[in-house]
DRENFI-953443 format. One record per residue (C-alpha): residue number from 1; residue in one letter; x, y, z. Coordinates in steps of 0.5 Angstrom, whole numbers. Layout:
N
+------+------+-------+-------+-------+
| rolo | nuro |     X |     Y |     Z |
+------+------+-------+-------+-------+
|  NUM |    A |     X |     Y |     Z |
...
+------+------+-------+-------+-------+
***
This chain:
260
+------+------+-------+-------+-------+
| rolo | nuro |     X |     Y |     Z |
+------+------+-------+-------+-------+
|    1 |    X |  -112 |   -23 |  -100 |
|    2 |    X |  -113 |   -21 |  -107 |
|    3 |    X |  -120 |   -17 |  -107 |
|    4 |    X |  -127 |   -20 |  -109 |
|    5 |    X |  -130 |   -20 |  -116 |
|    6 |    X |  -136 |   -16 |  -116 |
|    7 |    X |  -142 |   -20 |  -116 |
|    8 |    X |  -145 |   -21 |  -123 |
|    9 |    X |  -151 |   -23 |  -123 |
|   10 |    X |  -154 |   -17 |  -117 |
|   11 |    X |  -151 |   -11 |  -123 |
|   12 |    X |  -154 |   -16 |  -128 |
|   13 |    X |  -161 |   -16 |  -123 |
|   14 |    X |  -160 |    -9 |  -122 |
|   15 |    X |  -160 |    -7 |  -130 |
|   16 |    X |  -166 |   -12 |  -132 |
|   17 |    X |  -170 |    -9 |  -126 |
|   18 |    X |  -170 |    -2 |  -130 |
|   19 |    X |  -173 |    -4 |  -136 |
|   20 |    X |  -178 |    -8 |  -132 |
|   21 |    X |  -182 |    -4 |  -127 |
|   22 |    X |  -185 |   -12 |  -125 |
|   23 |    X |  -180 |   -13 |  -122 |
|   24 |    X |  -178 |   -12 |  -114 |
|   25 |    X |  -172 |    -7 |  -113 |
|   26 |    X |  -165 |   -12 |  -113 |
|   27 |    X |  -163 |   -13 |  -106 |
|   28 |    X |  -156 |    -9 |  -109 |
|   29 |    X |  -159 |    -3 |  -108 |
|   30 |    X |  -159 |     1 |  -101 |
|   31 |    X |  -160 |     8 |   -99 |
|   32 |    X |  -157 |    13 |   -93 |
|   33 |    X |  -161 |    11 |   -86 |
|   34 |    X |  -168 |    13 |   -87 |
|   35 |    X |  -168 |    14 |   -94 |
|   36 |    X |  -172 |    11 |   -99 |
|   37 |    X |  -168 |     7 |  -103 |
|   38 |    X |  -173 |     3 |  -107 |
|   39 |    X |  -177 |     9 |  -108 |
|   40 |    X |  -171 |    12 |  -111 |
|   41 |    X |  -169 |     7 |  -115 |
|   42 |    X |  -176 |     7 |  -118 |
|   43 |    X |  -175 |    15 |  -121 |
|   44 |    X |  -169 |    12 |  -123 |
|   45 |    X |  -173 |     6 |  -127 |
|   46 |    X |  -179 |    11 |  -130 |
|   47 |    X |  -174 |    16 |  -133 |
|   48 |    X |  -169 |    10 |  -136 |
|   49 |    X |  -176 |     7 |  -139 |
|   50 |    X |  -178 |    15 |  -141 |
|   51 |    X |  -171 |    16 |  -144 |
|   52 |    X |  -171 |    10 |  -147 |
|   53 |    X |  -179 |    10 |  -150 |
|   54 |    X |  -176 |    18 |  -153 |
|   55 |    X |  -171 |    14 |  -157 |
|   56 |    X |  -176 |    10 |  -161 |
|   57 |    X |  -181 |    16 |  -161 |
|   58 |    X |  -174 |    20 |  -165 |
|   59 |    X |  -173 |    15 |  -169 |
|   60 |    X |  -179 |    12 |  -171 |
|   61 |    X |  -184 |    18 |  -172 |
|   62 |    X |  -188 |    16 |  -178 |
|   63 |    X |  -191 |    10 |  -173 |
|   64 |    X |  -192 |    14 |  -168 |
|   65 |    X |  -196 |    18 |  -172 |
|   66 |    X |  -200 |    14 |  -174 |
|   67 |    X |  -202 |    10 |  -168 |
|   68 |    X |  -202 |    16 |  -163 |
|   69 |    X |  -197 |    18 |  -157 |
|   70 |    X |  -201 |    14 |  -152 |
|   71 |    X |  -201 |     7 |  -156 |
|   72 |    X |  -194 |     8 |  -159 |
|   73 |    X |  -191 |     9 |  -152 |
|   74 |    X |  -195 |     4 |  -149 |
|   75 |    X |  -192 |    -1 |  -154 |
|   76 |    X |  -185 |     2 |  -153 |
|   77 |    X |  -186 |     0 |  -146 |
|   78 |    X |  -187 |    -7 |  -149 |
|   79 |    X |  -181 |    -7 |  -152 |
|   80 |    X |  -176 |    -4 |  -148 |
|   81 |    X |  -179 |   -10 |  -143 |
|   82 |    X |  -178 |   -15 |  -148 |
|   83 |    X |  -172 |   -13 |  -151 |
|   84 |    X |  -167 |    -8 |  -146 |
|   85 |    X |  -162 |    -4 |  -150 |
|   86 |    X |  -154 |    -7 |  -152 |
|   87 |    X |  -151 |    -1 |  -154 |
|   88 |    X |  -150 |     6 |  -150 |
|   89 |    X |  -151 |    10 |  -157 |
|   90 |    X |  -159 |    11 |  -156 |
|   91 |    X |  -159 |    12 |  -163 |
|   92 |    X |  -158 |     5 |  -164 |
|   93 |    X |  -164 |     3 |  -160 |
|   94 |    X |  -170 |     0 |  -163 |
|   95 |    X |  -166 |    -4 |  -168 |
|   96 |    X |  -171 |   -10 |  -167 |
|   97 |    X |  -177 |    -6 |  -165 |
|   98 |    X |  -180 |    -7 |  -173 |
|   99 |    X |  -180 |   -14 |  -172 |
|  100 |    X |  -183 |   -14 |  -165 |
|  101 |    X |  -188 |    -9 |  -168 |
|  102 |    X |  -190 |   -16 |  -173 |
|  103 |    X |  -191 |   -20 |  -166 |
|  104 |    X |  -195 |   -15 |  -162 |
|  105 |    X |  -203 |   -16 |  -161 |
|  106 |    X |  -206 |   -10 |  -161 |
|  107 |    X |  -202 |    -8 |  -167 |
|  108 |    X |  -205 |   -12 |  -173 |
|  109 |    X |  -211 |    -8 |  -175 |
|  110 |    X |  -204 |    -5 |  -179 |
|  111 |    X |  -201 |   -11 |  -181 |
|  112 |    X |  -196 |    -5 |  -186 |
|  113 |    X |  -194 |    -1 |  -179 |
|  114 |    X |  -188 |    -6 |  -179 |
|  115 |    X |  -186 |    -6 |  -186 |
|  116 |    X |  -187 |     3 |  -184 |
|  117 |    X |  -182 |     2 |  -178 |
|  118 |    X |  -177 |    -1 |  -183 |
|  119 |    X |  -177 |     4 |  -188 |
|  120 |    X |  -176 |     9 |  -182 |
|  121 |    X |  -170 |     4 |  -180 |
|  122 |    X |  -167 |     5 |  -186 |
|  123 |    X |  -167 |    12 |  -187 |
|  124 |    X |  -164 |    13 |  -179 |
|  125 |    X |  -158 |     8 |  -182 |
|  126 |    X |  -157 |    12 |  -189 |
|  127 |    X |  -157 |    18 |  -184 |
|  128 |    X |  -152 |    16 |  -180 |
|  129 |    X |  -147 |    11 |  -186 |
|  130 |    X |  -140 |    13 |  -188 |
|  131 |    X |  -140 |    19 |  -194 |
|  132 |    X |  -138 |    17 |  -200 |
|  133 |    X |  -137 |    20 |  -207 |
|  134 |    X |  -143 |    17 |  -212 |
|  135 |    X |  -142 |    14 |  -218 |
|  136 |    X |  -143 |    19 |  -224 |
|  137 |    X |  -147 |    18 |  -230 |
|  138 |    X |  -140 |    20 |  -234 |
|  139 |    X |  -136 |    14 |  -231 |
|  140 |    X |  -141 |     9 |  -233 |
|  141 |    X |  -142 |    12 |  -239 |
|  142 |    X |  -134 |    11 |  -240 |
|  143 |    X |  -135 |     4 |  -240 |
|  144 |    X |  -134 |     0 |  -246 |
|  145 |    X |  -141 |    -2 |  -248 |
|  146 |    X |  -138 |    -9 |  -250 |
|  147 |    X |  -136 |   -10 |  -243 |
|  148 |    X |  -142 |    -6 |  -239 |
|  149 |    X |  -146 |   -14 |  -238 |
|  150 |    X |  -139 |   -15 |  -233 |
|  151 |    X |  -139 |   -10 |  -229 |
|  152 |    X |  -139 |   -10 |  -222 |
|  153 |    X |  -142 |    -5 |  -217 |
|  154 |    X |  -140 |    -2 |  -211 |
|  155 |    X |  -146 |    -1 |  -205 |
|  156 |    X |  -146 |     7 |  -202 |
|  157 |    X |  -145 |     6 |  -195 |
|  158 |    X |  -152 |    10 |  -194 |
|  159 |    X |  -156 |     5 |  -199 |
|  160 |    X |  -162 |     1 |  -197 |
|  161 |    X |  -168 |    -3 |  -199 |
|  162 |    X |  -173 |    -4 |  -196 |
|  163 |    X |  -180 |    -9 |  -199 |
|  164 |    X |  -187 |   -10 |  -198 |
|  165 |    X |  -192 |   -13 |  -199 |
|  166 |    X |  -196 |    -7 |  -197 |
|  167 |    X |  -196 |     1 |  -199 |
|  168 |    X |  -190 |     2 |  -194 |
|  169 |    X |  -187 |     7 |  -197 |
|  170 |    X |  -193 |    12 |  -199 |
|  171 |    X |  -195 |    11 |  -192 |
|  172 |    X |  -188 |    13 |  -189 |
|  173 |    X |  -188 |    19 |  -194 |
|  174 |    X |  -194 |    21 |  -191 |
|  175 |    X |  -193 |    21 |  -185 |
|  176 |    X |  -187 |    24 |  -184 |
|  177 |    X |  -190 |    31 |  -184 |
|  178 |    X |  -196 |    34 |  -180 |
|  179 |    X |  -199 |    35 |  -187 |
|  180 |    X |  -205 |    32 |  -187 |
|  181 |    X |  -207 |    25 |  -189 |
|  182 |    X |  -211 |    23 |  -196 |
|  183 |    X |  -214 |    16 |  -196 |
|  184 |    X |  -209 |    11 |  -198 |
|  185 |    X |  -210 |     3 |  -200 |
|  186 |    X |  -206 |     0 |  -196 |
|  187 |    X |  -206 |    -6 |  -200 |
|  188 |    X |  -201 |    -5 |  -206 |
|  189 |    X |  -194 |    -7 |  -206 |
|  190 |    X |  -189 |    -3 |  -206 |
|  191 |    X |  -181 |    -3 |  -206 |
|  192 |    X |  -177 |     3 |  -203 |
|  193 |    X |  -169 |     5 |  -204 |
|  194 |    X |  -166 |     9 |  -198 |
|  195 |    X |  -161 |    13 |  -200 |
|  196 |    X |  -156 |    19 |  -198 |
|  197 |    X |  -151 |    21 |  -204 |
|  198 |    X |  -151 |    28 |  -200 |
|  199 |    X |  -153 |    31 |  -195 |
|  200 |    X |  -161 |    30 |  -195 |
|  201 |    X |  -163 |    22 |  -194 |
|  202 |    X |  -167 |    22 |  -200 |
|  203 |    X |  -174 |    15 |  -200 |
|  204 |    X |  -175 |    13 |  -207 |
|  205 |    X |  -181 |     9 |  -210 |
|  206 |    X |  -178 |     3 |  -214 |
|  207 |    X |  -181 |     0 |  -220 |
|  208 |    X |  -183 |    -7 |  -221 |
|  209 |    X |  -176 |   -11 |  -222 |
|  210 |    X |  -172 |    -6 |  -219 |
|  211 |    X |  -172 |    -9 |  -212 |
|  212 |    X |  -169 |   -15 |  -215 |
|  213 |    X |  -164 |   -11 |  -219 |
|  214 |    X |  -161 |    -8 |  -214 |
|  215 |    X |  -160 |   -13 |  -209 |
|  216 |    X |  -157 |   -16 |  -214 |
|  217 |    X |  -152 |   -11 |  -216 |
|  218 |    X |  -151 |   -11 |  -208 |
|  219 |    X |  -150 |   -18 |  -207 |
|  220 |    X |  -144 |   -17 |  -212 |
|  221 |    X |  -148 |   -20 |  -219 |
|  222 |    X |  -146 |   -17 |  -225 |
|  223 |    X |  -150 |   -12 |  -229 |
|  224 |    X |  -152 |   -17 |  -234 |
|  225 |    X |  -153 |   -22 |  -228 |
|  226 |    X |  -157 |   -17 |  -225 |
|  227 |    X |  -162 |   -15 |  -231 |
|  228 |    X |  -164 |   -22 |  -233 |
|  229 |    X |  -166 |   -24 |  -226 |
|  230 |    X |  -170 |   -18 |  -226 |
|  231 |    X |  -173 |   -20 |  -232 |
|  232 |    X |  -174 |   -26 |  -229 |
|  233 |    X |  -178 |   -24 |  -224 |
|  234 |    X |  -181 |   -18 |  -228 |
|  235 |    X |  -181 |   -18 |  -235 |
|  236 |    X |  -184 |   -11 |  -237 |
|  237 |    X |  -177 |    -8 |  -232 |
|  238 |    X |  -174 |    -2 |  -236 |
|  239 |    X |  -167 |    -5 |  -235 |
|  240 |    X |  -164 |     3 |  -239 |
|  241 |    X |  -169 |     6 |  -233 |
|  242 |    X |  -167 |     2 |  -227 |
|  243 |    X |  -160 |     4 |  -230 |
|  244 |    X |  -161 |    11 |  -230 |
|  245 |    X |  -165 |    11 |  -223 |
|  246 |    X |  -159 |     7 |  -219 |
|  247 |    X |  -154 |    13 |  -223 |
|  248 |    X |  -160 |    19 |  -220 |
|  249 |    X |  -160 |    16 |  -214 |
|  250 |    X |  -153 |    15 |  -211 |
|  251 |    X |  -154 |     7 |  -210 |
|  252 |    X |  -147 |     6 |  -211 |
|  253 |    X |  -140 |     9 |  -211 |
|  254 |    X |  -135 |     5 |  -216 |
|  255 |    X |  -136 |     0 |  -221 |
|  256 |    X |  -131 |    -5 |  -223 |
|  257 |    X |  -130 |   -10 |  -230 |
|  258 |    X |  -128 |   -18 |  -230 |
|  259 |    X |  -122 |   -21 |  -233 |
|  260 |    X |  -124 |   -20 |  -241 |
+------+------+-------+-------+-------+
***
């Protein structure tokens, strides 16, 4: 007789339980005669969420800073309820948490901390992306200036944007330190560029339109695509500036023309 398969659903009751101190220990467990295996089981829980409570607190210390260890670790435990983890790579964690701070009650007195949490997202991605040689000034330069208008661009692994309808980025730089923090209005909206062309992740603000011509370029659209879209959308957008920053900035690594 073949032996028998585990039963799933008590290893499935067994991990939501860690992530959920409401819940009873799962009959699964069990302990040597007179030891406490609920008991036990219940360290194991608490240093579960503990760890788990630190991985948010790692990658998103900005918004720690800013709600206070107490409220952000309460709000943690919310989400580590909500939202157990996928992947065994703690760094992995939280991918969501921005979203899920949007939808937590006691967080809307700072409608901007989500957009905050995003940028911090962004920042441990570009941290962790592939290296990759930018593209230089000199190969741009290199390129016909007839054929400049066709040009496609490869995304660095490490480039993001991130957009708001609030200060996001100045809040983010703000509070990524321990220097104290002026008085900010929160309600400018801003655009940030998340890059790593070396070593050091680098958060730049974005003028009006260049959100719109990055992503653009990203997407796959042509510089000339990319810059009468920007255009559109913003009309004082600086297309020789937005050039020359994308360059500075390492967004991307290669650039290829169309068919003449």
């Amino acid at each position: 007789m073949l032996p028998l398969e585990p039963e799933i659903p008590s290893y499935a009751a067994f991990a939501a339980a860690l992530v959920d101190a409401t819940r009873a220990t799962p009959p699964i467990v069990t302990g040597p005669p007179g030891k406490g295996a609920v008991k036990r089981y219940n360290v194991y829980r608490n240093n579960v969420t503990v760890s788990l409570v630190n991985a948010l607190a790692a990658v998103y210390p900005a918004v720690q800073r800013i709600t206070g260890d107490e409220f952000f670790r309460a709000m943690a435990r919310f989400h580590i309820r909500a939202t157990p983890p996928s992947s065994r790579l703690l760094f992995e964690y939280g991918r969501d948490f921005p979203a899920f701070i949007e939808t937590y009650e006691y967080a809307r007195g700072l409608p901007w901390l989500a957009d905050v949490a995003r940028i911090e997202r962004a920042w441990l991605d570009a941290y962790h992306a592939a290296d990759a040689e930018p593209l230089s000034a000199a190969s741009l330069a290199a390129t016909p200036p007839e054929r400049l208008a066709d040009a496609v661009f490869t995304a660095h692994p490490a480039t993001r944007i991130v957009r708001s309808r609030f200060s996001a980025v100045t809040i983010f730089a703000a509070n990524r330190n321990e220097a104290p923090v002026g008085q900010i209005d929160a309600g400018t909206p801003e655009d940030g560029l998340i890059t790593r062309p070396d070593a050091e992740v680098i958060v730049r603000h974005l003028p009006e339109g260049g959100a719109v011509f990055l992503e653009s370029l990203i997407s796959g659209q042509s510089l000339g695509e990319a810059a009468a879209l920007a255009l559109r959308c913003s009309p004082s957008f600086d297309l020789a500036a937005g050039i020359a920053g994308m360059i500075q900035a390492g967004a991307f690594t290669t650039l290829s023309l169309g068919a003449a």
